[in-house]
C-alpha positions as CSV (number, residue, x, y, z in Angstrom):
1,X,-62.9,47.2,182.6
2,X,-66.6,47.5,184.2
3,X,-67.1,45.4,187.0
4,X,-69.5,42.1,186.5
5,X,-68.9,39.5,183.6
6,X,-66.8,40.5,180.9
7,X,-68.3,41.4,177.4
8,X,-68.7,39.0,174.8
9,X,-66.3,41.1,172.2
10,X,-63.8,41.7,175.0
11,X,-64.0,37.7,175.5
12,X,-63.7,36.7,172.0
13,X,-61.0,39.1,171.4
14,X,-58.2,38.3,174.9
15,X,-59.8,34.7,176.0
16,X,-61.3,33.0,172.8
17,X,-59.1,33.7,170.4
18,X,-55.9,32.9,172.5
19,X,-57.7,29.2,174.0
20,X,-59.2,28.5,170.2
21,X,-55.1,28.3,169.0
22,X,-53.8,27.0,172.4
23,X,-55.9,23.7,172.0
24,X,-55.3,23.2,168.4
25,X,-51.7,23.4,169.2
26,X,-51.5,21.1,172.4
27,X,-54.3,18.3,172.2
28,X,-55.7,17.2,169.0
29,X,-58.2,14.6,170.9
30,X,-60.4,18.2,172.5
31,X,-63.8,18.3,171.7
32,X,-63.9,21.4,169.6
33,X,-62.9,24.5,170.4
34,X,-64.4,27.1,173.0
35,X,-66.9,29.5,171.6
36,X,-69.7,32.2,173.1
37,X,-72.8,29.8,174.6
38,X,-70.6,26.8,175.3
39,X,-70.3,26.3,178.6
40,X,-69.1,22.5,179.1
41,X,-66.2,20.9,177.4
42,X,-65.9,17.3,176.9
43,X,-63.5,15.8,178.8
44,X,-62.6,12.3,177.3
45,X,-65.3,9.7,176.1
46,X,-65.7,5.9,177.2
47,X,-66.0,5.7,180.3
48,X,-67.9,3.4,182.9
49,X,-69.9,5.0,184.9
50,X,-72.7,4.3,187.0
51,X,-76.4,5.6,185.3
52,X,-78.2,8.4,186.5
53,X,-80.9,6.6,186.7
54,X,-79.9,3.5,188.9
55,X,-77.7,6.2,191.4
56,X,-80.1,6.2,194.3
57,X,-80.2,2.2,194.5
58,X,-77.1,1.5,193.4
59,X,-77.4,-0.9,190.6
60,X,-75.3,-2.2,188.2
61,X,-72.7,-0.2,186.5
62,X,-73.4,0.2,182.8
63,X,-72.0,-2.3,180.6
64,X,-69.3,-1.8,177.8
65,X,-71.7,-1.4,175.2
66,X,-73.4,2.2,176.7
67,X,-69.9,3.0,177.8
68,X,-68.6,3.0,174.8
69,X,-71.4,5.8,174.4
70,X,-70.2,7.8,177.2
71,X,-68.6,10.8,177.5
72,X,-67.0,13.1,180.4
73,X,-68.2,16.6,180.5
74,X,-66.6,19.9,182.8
75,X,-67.8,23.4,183.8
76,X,-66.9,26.1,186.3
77,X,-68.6,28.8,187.5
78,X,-67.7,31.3,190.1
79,X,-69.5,33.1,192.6
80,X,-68.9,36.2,195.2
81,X,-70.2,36.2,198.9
82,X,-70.8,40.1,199.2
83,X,-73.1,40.2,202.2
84,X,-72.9,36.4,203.2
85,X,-74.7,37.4,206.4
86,X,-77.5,38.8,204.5
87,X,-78.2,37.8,201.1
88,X,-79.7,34.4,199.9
89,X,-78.2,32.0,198.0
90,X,-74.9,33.5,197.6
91,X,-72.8,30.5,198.9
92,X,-74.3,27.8,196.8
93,X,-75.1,29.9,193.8
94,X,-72.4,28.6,191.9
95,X,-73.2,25.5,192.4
96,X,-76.8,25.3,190.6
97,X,-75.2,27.7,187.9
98,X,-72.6,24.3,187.1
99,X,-75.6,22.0,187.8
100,X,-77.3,23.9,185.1
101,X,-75.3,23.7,182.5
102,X,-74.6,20.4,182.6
103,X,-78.2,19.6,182.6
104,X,-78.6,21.9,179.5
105,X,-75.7,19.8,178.0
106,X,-77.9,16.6,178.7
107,X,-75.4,15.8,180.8
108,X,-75.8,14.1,184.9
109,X,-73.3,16.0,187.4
110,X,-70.8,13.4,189.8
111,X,-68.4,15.2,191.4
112,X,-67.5,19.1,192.3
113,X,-64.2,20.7,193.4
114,X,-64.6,24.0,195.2
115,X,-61.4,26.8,195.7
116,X,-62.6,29.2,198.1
117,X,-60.8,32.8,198.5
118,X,-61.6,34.3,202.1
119,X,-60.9,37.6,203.2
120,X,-59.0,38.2,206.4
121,X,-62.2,40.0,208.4
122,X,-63.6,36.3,208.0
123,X,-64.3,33.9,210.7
124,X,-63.7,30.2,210.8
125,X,-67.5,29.9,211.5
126,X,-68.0,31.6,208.9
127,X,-66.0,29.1,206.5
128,X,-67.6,26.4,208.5
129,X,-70.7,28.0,207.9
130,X,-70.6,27.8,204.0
131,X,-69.1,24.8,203.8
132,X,-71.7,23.0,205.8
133,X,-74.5,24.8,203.4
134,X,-72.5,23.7,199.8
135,X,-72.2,19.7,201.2
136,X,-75.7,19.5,202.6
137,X,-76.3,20.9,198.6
138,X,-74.1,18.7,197.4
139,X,-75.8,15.4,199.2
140,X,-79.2,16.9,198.6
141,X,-78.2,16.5,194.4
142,X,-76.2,13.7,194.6
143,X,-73.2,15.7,193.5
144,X,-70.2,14.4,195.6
145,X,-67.3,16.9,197.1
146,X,-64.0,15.4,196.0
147,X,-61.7,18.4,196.9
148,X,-60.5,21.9,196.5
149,X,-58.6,24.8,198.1
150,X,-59.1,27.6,200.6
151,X,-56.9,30.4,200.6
152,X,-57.0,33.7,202.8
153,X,-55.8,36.5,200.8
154,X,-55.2,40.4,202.8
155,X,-56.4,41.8,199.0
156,X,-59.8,40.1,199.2
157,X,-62.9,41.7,200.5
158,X,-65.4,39.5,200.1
159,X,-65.7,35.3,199.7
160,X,-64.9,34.4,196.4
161,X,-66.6,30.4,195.6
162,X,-65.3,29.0,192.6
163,X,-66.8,25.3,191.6
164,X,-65.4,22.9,188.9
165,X,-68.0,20.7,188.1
166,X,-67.9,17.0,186.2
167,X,-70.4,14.9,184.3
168,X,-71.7,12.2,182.2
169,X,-73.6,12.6,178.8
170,X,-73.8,10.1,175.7
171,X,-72.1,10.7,173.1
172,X,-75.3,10.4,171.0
173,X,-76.8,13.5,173.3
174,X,-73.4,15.6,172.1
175,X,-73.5,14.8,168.2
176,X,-76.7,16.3,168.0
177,X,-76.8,19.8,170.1
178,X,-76.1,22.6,167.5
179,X,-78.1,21.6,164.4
180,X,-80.3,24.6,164.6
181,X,-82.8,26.2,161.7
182,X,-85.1,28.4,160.9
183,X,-88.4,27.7,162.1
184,X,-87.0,25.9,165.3
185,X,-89.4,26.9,168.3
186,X,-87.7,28.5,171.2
187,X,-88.9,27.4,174.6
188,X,-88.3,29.2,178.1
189,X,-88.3,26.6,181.1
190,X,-88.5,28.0,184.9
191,X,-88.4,31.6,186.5
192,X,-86.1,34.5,185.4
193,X,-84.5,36.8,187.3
194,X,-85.1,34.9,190.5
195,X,-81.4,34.4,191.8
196,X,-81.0,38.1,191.4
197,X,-84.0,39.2,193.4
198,X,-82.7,36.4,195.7
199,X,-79.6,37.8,196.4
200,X,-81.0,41.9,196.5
201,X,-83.9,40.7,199.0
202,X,-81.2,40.7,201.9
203,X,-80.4,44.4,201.9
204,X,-84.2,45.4,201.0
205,X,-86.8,42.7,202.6
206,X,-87.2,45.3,205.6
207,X,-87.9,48.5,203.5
208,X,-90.4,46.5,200.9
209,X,-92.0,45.1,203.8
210,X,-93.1,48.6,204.6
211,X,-95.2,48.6,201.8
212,X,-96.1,45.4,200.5
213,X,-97.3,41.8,203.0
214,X,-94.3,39.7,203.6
215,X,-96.0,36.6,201.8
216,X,-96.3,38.9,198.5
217,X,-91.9,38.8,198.5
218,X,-91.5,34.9,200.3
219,X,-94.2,33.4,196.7
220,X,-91.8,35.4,194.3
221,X,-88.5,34.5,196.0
222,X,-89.8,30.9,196.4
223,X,-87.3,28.3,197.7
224,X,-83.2,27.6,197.5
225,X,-84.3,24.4,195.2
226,X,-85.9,26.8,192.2
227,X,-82.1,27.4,191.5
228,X,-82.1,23.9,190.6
229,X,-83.3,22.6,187.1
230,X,-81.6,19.3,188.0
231,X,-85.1,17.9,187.7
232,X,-85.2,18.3,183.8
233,X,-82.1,16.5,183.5
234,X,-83.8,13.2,182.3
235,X,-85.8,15.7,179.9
236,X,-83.0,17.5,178.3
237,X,-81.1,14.0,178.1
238,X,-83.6,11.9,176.3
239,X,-84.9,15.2,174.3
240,X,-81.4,15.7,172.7
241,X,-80.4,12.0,172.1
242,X,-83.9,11.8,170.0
243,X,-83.6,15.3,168.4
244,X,-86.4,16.8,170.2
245,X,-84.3,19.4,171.4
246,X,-82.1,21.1,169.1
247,X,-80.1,22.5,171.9
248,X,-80.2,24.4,175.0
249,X,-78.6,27.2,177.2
250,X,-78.8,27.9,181.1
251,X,-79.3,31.6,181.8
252,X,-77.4,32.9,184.3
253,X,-75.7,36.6,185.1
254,X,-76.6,39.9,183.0
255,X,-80.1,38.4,183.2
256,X,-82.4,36.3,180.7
257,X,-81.8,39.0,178.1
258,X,-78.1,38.2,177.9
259,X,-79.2,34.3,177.2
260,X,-81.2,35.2,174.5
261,X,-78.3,36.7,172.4
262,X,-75.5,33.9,174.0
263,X,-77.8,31.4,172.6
264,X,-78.2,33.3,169.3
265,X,-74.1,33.6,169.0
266,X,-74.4,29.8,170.5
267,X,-76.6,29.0,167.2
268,X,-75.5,31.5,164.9
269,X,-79.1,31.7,164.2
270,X,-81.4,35.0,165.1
271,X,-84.6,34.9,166.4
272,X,-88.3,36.8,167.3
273,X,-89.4,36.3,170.7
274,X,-92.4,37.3,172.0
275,X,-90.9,39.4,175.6
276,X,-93.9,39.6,177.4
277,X,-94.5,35.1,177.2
278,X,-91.4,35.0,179.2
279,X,-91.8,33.2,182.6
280,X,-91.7,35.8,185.5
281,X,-93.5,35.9,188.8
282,X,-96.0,38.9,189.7
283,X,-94.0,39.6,193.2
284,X,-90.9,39.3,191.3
285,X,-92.0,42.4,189.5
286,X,-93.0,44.3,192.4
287,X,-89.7,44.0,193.9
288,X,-87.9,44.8,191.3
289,X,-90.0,47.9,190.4
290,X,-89.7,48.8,194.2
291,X,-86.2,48.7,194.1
292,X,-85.5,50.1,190.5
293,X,-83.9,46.9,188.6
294,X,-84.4,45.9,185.3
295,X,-85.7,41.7,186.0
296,X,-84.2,40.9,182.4
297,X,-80.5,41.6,183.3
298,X,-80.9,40.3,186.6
299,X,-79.3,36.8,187.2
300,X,-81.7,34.5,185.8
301,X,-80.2,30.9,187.3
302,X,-83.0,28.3,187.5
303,X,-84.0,29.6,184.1
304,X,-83.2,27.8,180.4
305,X,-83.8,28.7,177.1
306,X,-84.4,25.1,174.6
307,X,-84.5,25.4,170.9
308,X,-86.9,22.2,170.1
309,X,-88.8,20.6,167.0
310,X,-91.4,18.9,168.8
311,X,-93.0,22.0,171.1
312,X,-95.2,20.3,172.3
313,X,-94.1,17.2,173.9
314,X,-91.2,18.7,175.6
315,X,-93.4,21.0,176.7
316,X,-95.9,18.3,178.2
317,X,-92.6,16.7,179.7
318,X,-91.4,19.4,181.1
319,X,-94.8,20.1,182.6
320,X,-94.8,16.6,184.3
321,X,-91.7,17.4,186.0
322,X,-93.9,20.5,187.3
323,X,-91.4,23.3,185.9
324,X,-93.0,26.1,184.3
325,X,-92.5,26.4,180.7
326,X,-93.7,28.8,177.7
327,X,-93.3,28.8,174.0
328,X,-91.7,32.0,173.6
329,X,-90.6,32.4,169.9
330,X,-89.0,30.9,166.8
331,X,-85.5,30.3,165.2
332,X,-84.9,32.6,162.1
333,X,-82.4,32.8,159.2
334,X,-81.6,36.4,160.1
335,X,-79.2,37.9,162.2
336,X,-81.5,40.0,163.9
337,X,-82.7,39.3,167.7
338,X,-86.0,40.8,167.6
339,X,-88.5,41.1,170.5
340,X,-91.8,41.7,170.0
341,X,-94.8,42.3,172.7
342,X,-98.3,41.5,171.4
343,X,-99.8,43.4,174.3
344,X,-98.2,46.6,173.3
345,X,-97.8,45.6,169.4
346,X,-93.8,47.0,170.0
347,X,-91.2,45.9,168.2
348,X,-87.4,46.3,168.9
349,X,-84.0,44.5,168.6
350,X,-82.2,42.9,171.8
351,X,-79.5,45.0,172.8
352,X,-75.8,43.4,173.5
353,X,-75.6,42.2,177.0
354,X,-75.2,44.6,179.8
355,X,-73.7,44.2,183.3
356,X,-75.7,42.3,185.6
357,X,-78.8,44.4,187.6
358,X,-77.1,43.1,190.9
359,X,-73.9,45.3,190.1
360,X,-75.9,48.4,190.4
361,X,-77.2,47.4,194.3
362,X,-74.3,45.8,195.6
């Protein structure tokens, strides 16, 4: 198998197929089954927590009414440290790629449980070191740390991060994600391909610096926090309870290109998009032409694709939250996910998602 996340036909084949039987079989209370695009499962619904809203004073708790409403969401993601001395972000990636999701779910992240898997060549400053950076994250979101596992393993070369993430979402917010048709806009909100370039700027900051001013690489790199779309949460939230927003995915590794078609096999919808209205900063591109990666099918956390009715006003929302957002194309009754540049007038279908850029550098 090629190194990087596995293919979608490779998952549907050994992983979906087995899980899809496997929770029919054991638990007839699951939420569904697991499918390409979903990437939280509901836990178990009516439960009283304390709102999102009211965490940071700590009000009331909501009443049995809105509890009855509530629901318990999960999602895991996993990242690798290769050059933890080096790279940004690669300690607390995993973290905003859970946080994500769940906020593409319309759903508020509690709690977090992180394994680690440490090579033998690693320190315990070193361990110290990361876990210090994931609970000053943690605090900084509100997320608390409520337990995990660390494990030194002679086979491992690198830190391996691995974060279970829980949250809350109403049930109302649940029912209606997935009702998607033609003529649905397609919105893109934040910066793609920014995690990637994050984590290749430790191994070439020095040699771009040669050529280009160091502030050029610091405004398309921007901060740790751009990661982050915790910030729409309230957005995505209210958007799907009213049916503003059809539904939503959180880009991640193989790049923006490889949302795209997870949200298409998400939707079961195609789509045209114009490629040259997604969001992508001018330094970003110098980089990655300096270095020779493609910024599509680099990792693309702090990036989300929303399939809306009303434009518009989520766009105007979004805005407010100052995130950047574009209308980048429309929902179609076709299979086919075209992309089209009006600059260029060229027209081509998205290919099937490749192995993250980062792969090719490591």
């Amino acid at each position: 198998m090629k190194e990087g996340k596995a293919g979608n036909s490779c998952i549907r084949r050994s992983v979906l197929k087995l899980l899809s039987a496997n929770a029919k079989a054991t638990r007839k209370d699951l939420n569904g089954k697991p499918f390409i695009g979903q990437d939280v499962a509901t836990i178990f619904r009516s439960i009283s927590v304390e709102p999102a809203a009211s965490r940071a004073d700590e009000a009331e708790f909501v009443d049995a009414a809105s509890a009855a409403n509530t629901e318990v969401v999960a999602v895991t993601a996993m990242s690798s440290i290769r050059a933890y001395k080096k790279s940004l972000d690669e300690d607390i990636l995993a973290v905003y790629s859970c946080v994500n999701h769940c906020v593409a779910a319309g759903a508020t992240p509690l709690s977090m449980q992180v394994s680690l898997i440490l090579p033998t060549s690693v320190e315990e400053a070193d361990l110290k070191r990361v876990m210090m950076k994931l609970n000053e994250h943690a605090k900084s979101l509100r997320i608390g740390i409520t337990g995990g596992q660390t494990t030194v393993d002679a086979d491992a070369k690198t830190i391996f991060v691995n974060v279970f993430m829980t949250a809350t979402r109403t049930s109302s917010a649940a029912k209606r994600t997935g009702k998607v048709a033609a003529g649905d806009s397609i919105l893109m909100a934040g910066v793609t391909g920014l995690a990637g370039a994050r984590r290749l700027s430790g191994r070439y900051r020095e040699e771009f610096l040669k050529k280009y001013r160091e502030s050029v690489l610091d405004r398309a790199l921007g901060r740790e926090e751009d990661l982050s779309l915790m910030k729409i949460g309230s957005v995505c939230a209210n958007g799907l309870e009213k049916g503003l927003i059809k539904t939503a995915y959180a880009a991640g590794e193989g790049g923006i290109e490889a949302a795209l078609w997870n949200l298409s096999e998400k939707t079961g919808k195609g789509f045209e998009v114009q490629f040259n209205e997604l969001i992508m900063r001018q330094g970003l591109i110098e980089f990655t032409e300096f270095i020779g990666a493609n910024p599509y099918r680099l990792n693309a956390t702090g990036a989300m694709l929303l399939v809306v009715t009303d434009a518009e006003s989520v766009m105007e929302a979004l805005k407010q939250e100052d995130v950047p957002v574009a209308l980048i194309g429309t929902v179609t009754d076709a299979s086919a996910k075209v992309l089209k540049n009006s600059y260029s007038e060229q027209i081509r279908n998205l290919d099937k998602p490749q192995v993250d850029e980062y792969y090719h550098f490591r």
